[in-house]
N, C-alpha and C positions, 0 to 999 in steps of 0.2 A: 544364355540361359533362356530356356522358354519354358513356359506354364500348359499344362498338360493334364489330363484328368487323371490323370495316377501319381500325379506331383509334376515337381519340376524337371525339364531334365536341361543338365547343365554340359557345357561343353567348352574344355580347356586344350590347349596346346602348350607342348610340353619339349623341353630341347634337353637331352638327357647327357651324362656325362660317359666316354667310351670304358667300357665292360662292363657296363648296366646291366643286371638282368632284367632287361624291358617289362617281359609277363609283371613280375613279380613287385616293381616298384609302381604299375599301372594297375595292379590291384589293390595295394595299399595305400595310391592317391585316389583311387574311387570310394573308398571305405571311411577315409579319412575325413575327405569333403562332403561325405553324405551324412556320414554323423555330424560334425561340425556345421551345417546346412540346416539341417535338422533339431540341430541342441540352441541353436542359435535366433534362429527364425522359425523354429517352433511349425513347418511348411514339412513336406515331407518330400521325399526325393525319387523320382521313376527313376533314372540313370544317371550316370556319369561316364560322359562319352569323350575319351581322351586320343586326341593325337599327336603322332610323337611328330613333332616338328623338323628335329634333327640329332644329331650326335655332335657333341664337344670333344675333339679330340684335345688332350694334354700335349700343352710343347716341351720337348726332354733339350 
């Protein structure tokens, strides 16, 4: 997390599970954590800057 004049911006790493639809679960942890960020700590939030770490494969 760093402090920035448009708010904070935060930066998470993220290992996601195989057939994720990547886009769409990295939009709704960006959304999620900026409201939560926000409702929480009352701070407001520039970005939320996520990278995917890896993929979990499932063992059959």
């Amino acid at each position: 997390m760093k402090d920035s004049e448009k708010g904070l911006d935060i930066f998470l790493a993220l290992i996601v599970e195989e057939g994720t639809l990547i886009p769409q679960v990295v939009e709704e942890v960006q959304k999620k954590v900026s409201e939560e960020v926000q409702r929480s700590l009352g701070t407001s939030v520039a970005r939320v800057n996520i990278k995917i770490k890896g993929i979990k494969f499932s063992s059959k």
